[in-house]
C-alpha positions in Angstrom: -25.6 -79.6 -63.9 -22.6 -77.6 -64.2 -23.8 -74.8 -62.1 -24.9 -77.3 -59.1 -22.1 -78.9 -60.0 -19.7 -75.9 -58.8 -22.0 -75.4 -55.8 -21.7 -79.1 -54.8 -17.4 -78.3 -55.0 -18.0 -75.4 -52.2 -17.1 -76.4 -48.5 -20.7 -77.2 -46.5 -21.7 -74.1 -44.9 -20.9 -74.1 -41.2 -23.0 -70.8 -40.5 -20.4 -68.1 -39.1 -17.5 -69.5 -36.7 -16.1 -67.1 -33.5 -12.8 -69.2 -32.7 -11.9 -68.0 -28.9 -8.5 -70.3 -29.2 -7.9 -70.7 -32.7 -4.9 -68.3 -32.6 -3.1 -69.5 -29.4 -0.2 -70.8 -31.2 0.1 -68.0 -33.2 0.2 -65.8 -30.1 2.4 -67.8 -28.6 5.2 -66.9 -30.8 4.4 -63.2 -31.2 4.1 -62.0 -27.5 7.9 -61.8 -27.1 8.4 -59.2 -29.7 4.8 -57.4 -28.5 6.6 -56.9 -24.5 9.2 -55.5 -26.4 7.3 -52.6 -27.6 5.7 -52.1 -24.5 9.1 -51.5 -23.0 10.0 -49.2 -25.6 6.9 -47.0 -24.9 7.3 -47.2 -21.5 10.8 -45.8 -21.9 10.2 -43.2 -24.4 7.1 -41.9 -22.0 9.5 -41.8 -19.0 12.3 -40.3 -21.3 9.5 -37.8 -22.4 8.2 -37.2 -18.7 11.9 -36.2 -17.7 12.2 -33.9 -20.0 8.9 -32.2 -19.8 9.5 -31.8 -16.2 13.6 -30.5 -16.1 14.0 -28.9 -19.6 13.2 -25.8 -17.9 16.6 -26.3 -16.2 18.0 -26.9 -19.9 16.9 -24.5 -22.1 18.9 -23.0 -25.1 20.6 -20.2 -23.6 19.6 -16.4 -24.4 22.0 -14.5 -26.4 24.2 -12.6 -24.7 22.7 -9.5 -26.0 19.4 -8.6 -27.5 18.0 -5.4 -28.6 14.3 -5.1 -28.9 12.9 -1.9 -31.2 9.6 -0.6 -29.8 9.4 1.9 -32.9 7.6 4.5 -30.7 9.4 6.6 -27.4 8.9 5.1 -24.3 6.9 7.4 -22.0 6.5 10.3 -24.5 10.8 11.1 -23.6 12.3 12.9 -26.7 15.6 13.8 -24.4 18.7 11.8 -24.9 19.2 10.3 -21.3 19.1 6.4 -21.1 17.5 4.5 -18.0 19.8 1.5 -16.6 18.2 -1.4 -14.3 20.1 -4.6 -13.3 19.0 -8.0 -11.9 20.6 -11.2 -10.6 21.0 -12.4 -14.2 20.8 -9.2 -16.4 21.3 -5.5 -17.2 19.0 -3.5 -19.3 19.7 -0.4 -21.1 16.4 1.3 -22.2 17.0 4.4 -24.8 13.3 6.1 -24.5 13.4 8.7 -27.0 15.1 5.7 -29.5 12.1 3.3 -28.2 15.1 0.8 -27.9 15.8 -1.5 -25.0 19.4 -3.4 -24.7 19.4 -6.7 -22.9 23.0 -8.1 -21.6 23.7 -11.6 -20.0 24.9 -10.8 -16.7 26.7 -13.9 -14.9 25.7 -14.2 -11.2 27.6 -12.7 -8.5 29.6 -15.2 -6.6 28.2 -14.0 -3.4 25.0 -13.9 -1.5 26.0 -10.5 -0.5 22.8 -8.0 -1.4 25.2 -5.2 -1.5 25.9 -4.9 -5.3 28.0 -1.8 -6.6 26.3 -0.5 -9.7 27.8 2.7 -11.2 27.7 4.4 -14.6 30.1 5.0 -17.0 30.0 7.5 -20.3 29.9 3.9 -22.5 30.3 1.2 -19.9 28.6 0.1 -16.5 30.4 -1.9 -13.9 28.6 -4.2 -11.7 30.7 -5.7 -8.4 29.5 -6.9 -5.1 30.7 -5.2 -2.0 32.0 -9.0 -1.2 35.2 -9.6 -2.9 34.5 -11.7 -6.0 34.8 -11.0 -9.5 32.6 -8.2 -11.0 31.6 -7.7 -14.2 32.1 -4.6 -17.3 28.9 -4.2 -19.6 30.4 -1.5 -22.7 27.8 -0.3 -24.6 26.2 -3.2 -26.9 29.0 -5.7 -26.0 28.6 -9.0 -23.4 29.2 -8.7 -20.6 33.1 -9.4 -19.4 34.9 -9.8 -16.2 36.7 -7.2 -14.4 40.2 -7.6 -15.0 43.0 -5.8 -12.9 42.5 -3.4 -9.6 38.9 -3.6 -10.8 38.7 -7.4 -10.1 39.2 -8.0 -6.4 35.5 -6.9 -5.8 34.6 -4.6 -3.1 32.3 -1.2 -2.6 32.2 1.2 -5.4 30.9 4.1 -5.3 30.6 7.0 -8.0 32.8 9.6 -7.9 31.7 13.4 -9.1 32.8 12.9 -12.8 30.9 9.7 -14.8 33.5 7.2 -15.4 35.4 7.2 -11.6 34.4 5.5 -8.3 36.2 5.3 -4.7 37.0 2.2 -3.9 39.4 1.2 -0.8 43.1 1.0 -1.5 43.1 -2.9 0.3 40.6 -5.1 1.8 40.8 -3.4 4.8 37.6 -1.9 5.8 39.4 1.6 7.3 42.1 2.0 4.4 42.2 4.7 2.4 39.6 5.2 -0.4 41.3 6.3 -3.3 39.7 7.7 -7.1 39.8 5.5 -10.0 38.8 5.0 -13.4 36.2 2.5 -14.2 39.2 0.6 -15.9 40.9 0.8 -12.8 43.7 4.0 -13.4 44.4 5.7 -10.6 43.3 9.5 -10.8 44.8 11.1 -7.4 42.6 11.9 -5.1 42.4 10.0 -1.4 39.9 10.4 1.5 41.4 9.2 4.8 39.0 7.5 7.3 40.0 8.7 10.5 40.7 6.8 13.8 38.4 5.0 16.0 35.5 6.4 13.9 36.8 4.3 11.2 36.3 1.0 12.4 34.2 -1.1 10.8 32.3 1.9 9.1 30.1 1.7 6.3 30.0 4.0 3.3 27.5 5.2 0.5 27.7 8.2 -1.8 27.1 11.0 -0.5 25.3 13.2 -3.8 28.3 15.2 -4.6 30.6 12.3 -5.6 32.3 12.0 -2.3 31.0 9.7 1.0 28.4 9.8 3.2 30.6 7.6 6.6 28.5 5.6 9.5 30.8 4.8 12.0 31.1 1.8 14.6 29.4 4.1 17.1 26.2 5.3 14.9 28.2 8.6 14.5 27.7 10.3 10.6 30.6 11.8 8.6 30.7 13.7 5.6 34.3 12.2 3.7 36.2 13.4 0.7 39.5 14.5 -0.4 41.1 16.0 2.8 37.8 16.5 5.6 36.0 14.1 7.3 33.7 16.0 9.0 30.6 15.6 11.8 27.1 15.6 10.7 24.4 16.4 13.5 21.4 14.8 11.7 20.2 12.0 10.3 20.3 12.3 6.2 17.4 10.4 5.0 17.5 11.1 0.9 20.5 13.0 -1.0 20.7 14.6 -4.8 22.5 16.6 -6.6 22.2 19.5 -4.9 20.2 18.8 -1.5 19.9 16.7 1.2 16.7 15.8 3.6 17.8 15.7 6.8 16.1 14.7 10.0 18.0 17.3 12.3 17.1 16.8 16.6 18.8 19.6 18.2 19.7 18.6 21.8 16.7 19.9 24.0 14.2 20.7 20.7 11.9 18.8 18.6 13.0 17.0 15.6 12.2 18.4 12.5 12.6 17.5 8.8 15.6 19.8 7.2 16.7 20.4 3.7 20.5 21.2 2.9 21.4 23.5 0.1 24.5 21.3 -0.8 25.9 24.2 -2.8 26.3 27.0 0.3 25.2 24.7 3.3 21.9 26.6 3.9 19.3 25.0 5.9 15.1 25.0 5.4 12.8 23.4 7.7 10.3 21.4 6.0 6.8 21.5 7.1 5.1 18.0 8.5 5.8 15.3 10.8 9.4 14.1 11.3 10.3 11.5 9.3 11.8 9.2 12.0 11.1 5.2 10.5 12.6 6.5 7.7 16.2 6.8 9.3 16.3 3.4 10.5 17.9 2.5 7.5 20.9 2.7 6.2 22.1 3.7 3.7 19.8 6.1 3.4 18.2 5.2 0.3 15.7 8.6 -0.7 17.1 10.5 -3.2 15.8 14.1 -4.4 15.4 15.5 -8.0 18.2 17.2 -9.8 16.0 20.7 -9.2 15.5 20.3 -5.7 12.0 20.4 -5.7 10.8 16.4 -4.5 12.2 13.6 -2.5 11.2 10.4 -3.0 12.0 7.9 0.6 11.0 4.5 1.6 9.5 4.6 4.7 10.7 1.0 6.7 7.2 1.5 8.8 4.4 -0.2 9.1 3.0 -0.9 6.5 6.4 0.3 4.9 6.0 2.5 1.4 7.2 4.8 -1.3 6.8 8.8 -0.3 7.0 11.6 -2.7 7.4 14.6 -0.2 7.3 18.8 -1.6 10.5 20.0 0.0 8.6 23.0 0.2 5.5 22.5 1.8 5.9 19.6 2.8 3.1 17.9 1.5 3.3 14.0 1.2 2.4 11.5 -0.9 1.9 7.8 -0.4 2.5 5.8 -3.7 0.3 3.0 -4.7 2.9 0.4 -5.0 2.6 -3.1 -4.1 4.6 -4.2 -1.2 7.8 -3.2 -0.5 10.4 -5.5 -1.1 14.0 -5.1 1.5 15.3 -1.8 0.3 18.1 -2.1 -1.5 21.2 0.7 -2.8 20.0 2.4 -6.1 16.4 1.1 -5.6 15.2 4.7 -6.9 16.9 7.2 -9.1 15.1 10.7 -11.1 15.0 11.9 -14.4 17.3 14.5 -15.4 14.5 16.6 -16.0 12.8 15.9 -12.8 9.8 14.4 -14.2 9.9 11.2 -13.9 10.8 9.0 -10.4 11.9 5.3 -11.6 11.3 2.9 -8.8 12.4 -0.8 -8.5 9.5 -2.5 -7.0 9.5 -6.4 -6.7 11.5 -6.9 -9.6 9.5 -4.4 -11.6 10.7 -1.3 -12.8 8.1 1.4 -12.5 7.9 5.1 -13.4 5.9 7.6 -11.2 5.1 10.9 -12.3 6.9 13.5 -10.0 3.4 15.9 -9.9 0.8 13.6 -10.0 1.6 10.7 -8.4 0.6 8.3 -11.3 1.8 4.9 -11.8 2.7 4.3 -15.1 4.3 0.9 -16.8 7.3 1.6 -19.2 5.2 -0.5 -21.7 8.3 -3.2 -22.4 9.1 -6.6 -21.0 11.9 -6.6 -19.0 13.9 -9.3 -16.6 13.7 -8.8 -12.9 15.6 -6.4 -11.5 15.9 -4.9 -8.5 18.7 -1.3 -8.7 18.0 1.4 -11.6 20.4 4.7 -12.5 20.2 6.9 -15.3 22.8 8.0 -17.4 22.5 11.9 -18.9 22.9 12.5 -22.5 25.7 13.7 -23.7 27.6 16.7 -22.9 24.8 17.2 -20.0 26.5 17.1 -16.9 26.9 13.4 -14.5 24.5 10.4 -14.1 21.4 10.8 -11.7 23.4 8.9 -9.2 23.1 11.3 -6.3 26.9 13.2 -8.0 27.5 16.6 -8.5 30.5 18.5 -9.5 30.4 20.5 -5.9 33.1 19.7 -3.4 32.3 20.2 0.4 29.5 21.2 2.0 30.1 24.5 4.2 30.7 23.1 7.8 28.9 25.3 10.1 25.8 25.1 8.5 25.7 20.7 8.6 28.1 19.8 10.8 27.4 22.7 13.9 31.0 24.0 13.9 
């Protein structure tokens, strides 16, 4: 029949067949080109393992300047003062009635030095170690530049009485003269003379006025500026713009916490204990607001921490901030209002509120940073740098004369 026929044409049935070395020769030819691909994927996994583990070292580099809009003021502020903090990488610019924060590129300082000059200008701020390398201009909304000029050798600044000026020393010598200069590096007159012995080796900070604050070689204090150099009996522990907290020990009578009217040189003794850990550094890094009212001082005890103290009655507040980090210049700086303390805190910026105490976050994401100034609107007056317009400081009530 045809049908059986066609069945009869089929290969016998051999039931099903599992060949364990039917395809050797096959094999044979294709495991050249199968290693192959192994390599490949062993490469691009090792290729892919490098760069998961050291693109962190590569990534595409920030823009040099970047403005973030929080569309809201930062801490309730409606004035028109701006808040400045700088890192080892950055400076920020935070506008709190705008709600607008400015973040500039800063290259590192070619020095390990933690002494960093950090002053204000009306449009510009200058960054410069107290080493001399380059330092670097940040004008409003531009990158960041090097210092060209008298301005580049490096070298402490420090803020003169008008924003926009600094001291710095006529040479590299550490007891030349310290002469007034633009922040572009003009000359604008003014010299203060360090004076003999007492001048070697010193070291310097502003001393709230615009003019210097002078520790000598022998643990000695001088007020400097333009023509004195005079004696201070006391130990200044936080300056402002119009006071100083003093710890004052009389030869023969108990120490006791002072507070210098900057303006006529009278003196206040401030109730509560003497605040001696708080002298052991230099430079004396409190600083008091613009009305005179608080001072805000790291205390280098044990445990060490922030203190708001009522130059009045002397009542004392311990902040609860983490651990201090190693005090640095311009770790602290006021409002111009008063209300507000801004505090640098392990590469945080924080904001305390002068009465109460409170901790409060700015509410913004910001790079490390370790100094903060503020910069005044407008037309009102110098940056809360510890600078006012006042000139010397009566001698007989400071200096004992």
């Amino acid at each position: 029949m045809s049908s059986g026929g066609n069945l009869d044409q089929s290969p016998p049935d051999t039931g099903d067949e599992v060949q364990f070395g039917g395809r050797e020769e096959g094999d044979r030819h294709r495991r050249p080109w199968l290693s192959g691909l192994l390599l490949v994927a062993v490469v691009v996994a090792a290729i892919g393992f490098l760069i998961a583990h050291y693109a962190p070292h590569h990534r595409m580099p920030r823009p040099a300047v970047a403005v973030t809009d929080t569309g809201k003021p930062i801490l309730g502020v409606t004035a028109g003062w701006e808040l400045f903090a700088r890192g080892p990488d950055a400076l920020v610019a935070i506008a709190l009635a705008k709600g607008k924060v400015t973040r500039t590129e800063v290259p590192a300082l070619e020095s390990g030095n933690p002494g960093v000059s950090f002053v204000l200008g009306p449009h510009e701020v200058v960054i410069r170690s107290y080493d001399f390398v380059p330092g670097y201009v940040i004008r409003d909304g531009a990158p960041a530049q090097r210092l060209t000029g008298t301005m580049a050798s490096g070298g402490q600044l420090i803020p003169g009485s008008v924003p926009g000026e600094a001291w710095q020393q006529a040479s590299g010598s550490s007891t030349s003269p310290l002469v007034l200069v633009t922040l572009a590096g003009r000359k604008v007159g003014p010299t203060i003379t360090l004076r003999g012995s007492e001048s070697l080796a010193p070291t310097m900070t502003a001393d709230g006025r615009g003019d210097l604050l002078v520790l000598s070689n022998l643990g000695q204090w001088y007020d400097a500026g333009p023509g004195w150099f005079h004696r201070v009996h006391g130990d200044v522990i936080a300056t402002g713009p119009n006071h100083w907290l003093m710890l004052s020990c009389p030869h023969g009578q108990p120490c006791r916490n002072v507070v210098v009217d900057t303006a006529n040189g009278t003196q206040q003794t401030v109730p509560g204990i003497p605040l001696r850990s708080a002298t052991y550094i230099w430079p004396p890094n409190g600083v008091i607001s613009p009305n005179g009212t608080m001072a805000a001082i790291m205390d280098s005890g044990a445990p060490p921490a922030v203190h708001l103290i009522n130059l009045s009655s002397g009542a004392d507040t311990r902040l609860a901030l983490p651990v201090i980090q190693q005090p640095v210049d311009e770790s602290m700086a006021w409002s111009p209002d008063g209300r507000w303390l801004f505090v640098t805190q392990d590469g945080k910026l924080i904001a305390v509120n002068d009465q109460t105490g409170r901790i409060t976050n700015l509410g913004v994401t910001l790079p490390y940073v370790t100094q903060v100034a503020v910069r005044p609107a407008a037309g009102l007056g110098t940056a809360s740098q510890n600078v006012i317009f006042d000139r010397a400081i009566p001698t007989r009530a400071v200096t004992g004369r």
